[in-house]
Each structure stands twice: as C-alpha cells, then as structure tokens.
DSSP file (Angstrom, degrees, kcal/mol; ACC not computed):
  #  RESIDUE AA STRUCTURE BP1 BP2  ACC     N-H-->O    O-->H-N    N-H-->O    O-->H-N    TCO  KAPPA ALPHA  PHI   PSI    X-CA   Y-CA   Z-CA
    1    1 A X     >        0   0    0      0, 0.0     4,-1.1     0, 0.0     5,-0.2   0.000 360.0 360.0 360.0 -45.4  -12.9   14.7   -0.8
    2    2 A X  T  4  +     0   0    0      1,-0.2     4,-0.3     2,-0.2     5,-0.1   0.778 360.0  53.6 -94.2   2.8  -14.7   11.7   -0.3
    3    3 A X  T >> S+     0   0    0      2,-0.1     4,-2.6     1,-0.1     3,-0.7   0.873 109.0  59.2 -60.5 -33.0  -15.8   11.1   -3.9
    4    4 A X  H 3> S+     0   0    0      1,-0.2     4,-1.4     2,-0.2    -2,-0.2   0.801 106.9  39.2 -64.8 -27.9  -12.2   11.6   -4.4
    5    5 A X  H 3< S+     0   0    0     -4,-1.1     4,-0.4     2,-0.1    -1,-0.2   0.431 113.2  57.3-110.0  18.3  -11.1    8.7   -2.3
    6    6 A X  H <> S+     0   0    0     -3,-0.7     4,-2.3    -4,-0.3     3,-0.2   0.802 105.8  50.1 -83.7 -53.2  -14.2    6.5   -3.7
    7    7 A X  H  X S+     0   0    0     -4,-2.6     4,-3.4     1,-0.2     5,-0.2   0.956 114.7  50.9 -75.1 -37.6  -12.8    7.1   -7.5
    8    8 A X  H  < S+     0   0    0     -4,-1.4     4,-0.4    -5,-0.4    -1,-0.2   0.850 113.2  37.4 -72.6 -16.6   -9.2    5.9   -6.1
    9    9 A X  H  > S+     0   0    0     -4,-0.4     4,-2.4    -3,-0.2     5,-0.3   0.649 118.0  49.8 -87.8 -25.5   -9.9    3.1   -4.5
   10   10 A X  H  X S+     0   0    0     -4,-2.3     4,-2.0     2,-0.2    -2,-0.2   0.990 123.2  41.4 -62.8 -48.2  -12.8    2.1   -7.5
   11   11 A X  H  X S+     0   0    0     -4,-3.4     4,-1.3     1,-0.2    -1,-0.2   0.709 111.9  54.4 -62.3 -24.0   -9.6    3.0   -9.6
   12   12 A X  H  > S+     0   0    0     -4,-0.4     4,-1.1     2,-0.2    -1,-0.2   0.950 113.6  41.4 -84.7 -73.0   -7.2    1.1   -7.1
   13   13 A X  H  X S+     0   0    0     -4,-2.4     4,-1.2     2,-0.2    -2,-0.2   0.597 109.7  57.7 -87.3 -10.3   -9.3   -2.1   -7.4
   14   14 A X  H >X S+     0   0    0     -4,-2.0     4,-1.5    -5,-0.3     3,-1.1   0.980 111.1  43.3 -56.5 -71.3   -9.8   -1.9  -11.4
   15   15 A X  H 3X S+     0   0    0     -4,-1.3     4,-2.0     1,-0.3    -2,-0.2   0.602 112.5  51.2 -51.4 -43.2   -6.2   -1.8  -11.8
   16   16 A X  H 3X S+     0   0    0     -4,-1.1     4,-1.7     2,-0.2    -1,-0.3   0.993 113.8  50.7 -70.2 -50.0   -5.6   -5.0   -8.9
   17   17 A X  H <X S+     0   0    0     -4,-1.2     4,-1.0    -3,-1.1    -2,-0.3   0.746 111.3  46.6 -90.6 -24.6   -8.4   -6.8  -11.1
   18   18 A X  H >X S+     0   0    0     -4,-1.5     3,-2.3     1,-0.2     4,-1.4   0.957 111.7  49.2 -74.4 -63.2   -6.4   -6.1  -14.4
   19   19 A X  H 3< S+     0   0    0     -4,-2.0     4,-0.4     1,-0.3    -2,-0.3   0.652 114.8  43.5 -41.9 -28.2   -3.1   -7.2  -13.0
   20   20 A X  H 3X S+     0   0    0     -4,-1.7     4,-1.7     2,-0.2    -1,-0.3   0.852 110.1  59.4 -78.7 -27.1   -4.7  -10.4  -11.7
   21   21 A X  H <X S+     0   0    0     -3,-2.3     4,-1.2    -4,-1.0    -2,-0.2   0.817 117.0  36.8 -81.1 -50.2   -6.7  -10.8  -15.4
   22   22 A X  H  < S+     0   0    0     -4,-1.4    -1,-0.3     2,-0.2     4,-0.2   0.445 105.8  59.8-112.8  16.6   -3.5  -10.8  -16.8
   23   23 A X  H >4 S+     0   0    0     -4,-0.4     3,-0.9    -3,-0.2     4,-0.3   0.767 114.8  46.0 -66.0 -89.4   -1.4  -12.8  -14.2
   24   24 A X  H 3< S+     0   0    0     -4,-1.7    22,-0.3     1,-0.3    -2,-0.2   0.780 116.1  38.1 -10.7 -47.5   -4.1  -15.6  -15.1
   25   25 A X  T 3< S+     0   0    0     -4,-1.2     3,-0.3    -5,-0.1    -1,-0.3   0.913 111.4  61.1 -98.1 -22.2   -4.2  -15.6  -18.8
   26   26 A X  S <  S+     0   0    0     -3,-0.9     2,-1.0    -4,-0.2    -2,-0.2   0.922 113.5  43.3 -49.5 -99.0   -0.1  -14.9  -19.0
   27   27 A X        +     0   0    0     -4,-0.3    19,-1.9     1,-0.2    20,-0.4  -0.344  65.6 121.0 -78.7  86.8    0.2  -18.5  -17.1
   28   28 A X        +     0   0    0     -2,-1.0     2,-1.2    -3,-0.3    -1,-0.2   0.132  38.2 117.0-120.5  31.1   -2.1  -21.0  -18.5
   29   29 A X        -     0   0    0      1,-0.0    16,-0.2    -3,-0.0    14,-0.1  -0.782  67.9-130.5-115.4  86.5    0.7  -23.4  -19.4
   30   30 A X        -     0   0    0     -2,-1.2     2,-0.3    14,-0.1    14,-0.3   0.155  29.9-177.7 -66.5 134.1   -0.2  -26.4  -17.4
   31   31 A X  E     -A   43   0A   0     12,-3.5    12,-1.7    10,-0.0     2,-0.5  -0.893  26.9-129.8-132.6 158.6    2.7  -28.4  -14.8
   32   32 A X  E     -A   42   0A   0     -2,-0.3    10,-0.2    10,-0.2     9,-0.1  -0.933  28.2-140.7-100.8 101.4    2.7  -31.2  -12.7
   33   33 A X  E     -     0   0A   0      8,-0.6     7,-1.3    -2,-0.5     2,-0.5  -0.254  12.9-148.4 -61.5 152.2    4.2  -30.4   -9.2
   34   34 A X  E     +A   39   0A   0      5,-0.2     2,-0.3     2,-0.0     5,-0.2  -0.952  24.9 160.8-116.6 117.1    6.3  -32.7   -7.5
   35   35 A X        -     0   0    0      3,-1.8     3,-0.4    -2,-0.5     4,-0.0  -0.586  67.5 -21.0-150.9  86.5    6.7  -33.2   -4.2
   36   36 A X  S    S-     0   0    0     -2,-0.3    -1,-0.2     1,-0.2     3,-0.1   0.866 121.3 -56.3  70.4  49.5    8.3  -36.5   -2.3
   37   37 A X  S    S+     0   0    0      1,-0.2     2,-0.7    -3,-0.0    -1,-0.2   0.339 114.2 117.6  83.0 -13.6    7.8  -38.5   -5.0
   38   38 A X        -     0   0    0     -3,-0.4    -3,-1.8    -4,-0.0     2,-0.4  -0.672  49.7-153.1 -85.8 118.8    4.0  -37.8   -5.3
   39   39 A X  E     -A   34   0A   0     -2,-0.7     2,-0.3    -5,-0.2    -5,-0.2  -0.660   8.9-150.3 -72.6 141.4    3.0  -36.2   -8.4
   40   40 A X  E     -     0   0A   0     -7,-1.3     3,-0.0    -2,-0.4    -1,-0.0  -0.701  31.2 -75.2-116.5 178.8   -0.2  -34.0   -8.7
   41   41 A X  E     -     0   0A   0     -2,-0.3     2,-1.1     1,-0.1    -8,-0.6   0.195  52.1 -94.6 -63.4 170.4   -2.4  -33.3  -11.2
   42   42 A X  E     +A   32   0A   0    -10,-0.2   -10,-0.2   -12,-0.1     2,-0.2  -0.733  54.6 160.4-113.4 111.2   -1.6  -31.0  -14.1
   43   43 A X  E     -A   31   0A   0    -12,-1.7   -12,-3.5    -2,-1.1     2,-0.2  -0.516  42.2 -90.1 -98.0 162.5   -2.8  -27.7  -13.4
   44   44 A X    >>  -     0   0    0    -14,-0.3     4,-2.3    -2,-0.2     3,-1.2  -0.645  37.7-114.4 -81.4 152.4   -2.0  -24.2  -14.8
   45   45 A X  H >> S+     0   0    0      1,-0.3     4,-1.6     2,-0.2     3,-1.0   0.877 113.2  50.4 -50.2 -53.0    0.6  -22.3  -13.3
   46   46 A X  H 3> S+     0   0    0    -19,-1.9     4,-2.8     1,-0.3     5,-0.4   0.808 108.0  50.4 -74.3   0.8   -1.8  -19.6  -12.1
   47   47 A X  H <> S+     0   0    0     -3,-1.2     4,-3.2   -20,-0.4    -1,-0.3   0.962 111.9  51.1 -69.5 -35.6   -4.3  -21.9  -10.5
   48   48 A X  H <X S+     0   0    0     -4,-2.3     4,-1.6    -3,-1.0    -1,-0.2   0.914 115.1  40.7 -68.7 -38.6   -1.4  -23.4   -8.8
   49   49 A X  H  X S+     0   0    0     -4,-1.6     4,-2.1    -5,-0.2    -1,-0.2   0.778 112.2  50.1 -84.3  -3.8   -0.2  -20.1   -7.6
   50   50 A X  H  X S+     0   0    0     -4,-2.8     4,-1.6    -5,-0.3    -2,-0.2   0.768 112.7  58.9-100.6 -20.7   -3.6  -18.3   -6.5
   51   51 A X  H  X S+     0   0    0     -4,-3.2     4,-2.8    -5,-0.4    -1,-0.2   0.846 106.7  39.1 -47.8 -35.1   -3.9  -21.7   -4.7
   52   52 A X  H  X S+     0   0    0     -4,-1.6     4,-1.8    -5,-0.2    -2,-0.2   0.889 118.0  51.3 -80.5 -35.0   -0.7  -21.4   -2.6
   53   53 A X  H  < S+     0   0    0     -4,-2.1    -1,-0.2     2,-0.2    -2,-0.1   0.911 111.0  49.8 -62.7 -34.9   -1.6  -17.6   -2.0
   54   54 A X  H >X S+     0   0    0     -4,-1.6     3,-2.0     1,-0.2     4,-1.2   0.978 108.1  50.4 -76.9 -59.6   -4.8  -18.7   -1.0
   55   55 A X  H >X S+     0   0    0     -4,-2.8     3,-2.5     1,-0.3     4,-1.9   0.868 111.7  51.8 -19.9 -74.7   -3.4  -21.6    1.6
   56   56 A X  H 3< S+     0   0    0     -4,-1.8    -1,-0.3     1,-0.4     4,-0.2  -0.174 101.1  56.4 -81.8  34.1   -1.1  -19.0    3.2
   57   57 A X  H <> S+     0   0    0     -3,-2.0     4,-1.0    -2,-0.9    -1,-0.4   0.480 112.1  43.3 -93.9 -43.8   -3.6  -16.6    3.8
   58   58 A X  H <X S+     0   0    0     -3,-2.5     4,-1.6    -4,-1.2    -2,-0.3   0.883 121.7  44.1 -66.7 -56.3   -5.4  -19.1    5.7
   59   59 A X  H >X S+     0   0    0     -4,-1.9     3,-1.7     1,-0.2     4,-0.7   0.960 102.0  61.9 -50.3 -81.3   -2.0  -20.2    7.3
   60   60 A X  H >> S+     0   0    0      1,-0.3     4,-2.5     2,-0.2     3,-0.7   0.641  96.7  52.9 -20.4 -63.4   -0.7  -17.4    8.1
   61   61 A X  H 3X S+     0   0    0     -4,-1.0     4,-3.3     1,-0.2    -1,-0.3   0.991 106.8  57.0 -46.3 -45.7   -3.2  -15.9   10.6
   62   62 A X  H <X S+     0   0    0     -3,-1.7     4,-2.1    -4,-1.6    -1,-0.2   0.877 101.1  50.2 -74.5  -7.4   -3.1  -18.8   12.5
   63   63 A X  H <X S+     0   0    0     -3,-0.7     4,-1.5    -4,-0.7    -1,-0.3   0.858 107.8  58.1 -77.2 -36.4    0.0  -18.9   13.2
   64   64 A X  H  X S+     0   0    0     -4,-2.5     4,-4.2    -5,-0.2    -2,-0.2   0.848 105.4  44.7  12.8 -93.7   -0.4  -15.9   14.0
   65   65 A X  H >X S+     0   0    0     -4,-3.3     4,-1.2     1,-0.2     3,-0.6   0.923 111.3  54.0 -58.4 -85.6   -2.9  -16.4   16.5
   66   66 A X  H 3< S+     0   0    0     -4,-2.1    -1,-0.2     1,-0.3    -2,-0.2   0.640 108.5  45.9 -61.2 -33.4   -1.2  -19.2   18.0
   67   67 A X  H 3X S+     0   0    0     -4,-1.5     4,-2.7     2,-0.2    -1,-0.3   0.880 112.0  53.4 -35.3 -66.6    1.9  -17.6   18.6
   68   68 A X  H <X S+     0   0    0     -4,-4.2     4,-2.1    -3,-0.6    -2,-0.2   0.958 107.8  53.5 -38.4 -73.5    0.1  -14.3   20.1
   69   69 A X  H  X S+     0   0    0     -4,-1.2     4,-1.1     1,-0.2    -1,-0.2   0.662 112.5  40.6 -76.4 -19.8   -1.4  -16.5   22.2
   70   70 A X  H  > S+     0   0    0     -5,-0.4     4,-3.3     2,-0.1    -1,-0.2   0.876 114.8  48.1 -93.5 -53.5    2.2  -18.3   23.6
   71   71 A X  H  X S+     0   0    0     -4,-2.7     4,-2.7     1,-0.2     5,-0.3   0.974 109.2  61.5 -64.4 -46.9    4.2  -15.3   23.9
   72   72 A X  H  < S+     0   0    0     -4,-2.1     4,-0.3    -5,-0.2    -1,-0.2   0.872 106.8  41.8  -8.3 -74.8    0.9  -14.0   25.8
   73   73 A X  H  < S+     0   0    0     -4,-1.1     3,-0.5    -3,-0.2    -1,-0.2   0.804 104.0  71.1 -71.7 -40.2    1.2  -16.6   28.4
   74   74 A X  H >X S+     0   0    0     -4,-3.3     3,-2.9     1,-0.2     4,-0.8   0.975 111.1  34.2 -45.7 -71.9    5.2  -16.1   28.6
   75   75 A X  H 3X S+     0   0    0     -4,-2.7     4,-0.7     1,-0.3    -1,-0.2   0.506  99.2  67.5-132.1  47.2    4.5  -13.1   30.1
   76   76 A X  H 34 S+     0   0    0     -3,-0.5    -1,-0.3    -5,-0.3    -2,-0.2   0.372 112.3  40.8 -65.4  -7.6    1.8  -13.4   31.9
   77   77 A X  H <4 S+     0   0    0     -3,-2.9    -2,-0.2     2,-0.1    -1,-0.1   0.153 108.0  63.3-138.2  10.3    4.0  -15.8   34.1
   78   78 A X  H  <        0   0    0     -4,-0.8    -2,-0.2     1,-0.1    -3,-0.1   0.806 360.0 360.0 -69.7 -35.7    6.8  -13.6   33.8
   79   79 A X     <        0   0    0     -4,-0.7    -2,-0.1    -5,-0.2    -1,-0.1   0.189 360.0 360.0 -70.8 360.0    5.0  -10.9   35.5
C-alpha cells in the first residue's frame, strides 16, 4: 500500500511537471504589461504569469496571518 501511494504521487507530480512544461512553451509570445501608465519590460506570458502566481503565494499567507491575528484579538476582548 505504500509503494502504491509512492507511484501516485511520483505519477501525480510527473503529470503537474508536464502540465507546467507545456503551460511554459504554449506561452512564449512576449507582452508589455501596462499599468498606470508605466510600461514594463517585455516578458513572455508565462514568466509573467508564474511571476504573479509566485507573488500571491507570498501574499496570500500573510494576509492570512495578519488577519488571524486581528480577528484573534477581537475576541480576545470580546470574551
């Protein structure tokens, strides 16, 4: 049983690493984003998008975390 859930997750993460392999080579067709009038460089789409995923991985916890940490206090001083 657990060679069995070794070969699905080895199989699991082949399969993520193709889909990504061919997110990537599908969007190589380079833009300039725009964003209040400032232009950026011209990158390819996916760099642009495994950038943004990557940001809001970052974000996201902390927001997280800072939130937890408010509602926390709320009612600690409801109590």
């Amino acid at each position: 049983m657990r060679n069995l859930k070794r070969a699905l997750l080895a199989v699991f993460a082949l399969l993520l690493v193709l889909v990504i392999l061919a997110f990537v080579l599908e969007n190589q067709q380079a833009v300039a984003l725009l964003f209040f009038g400032w232009s950026g460089p011209e990158l390819p789409v996916a760099l642009l998008m495994i950038l943004a995923l990557l940001v809001g991985m970052v974000i996201g916890p902390i927001l997280g975390l800072l939130l937890g940490r408010r509602t926390m206090r709320s009612r600690k001083y409801v109590g």
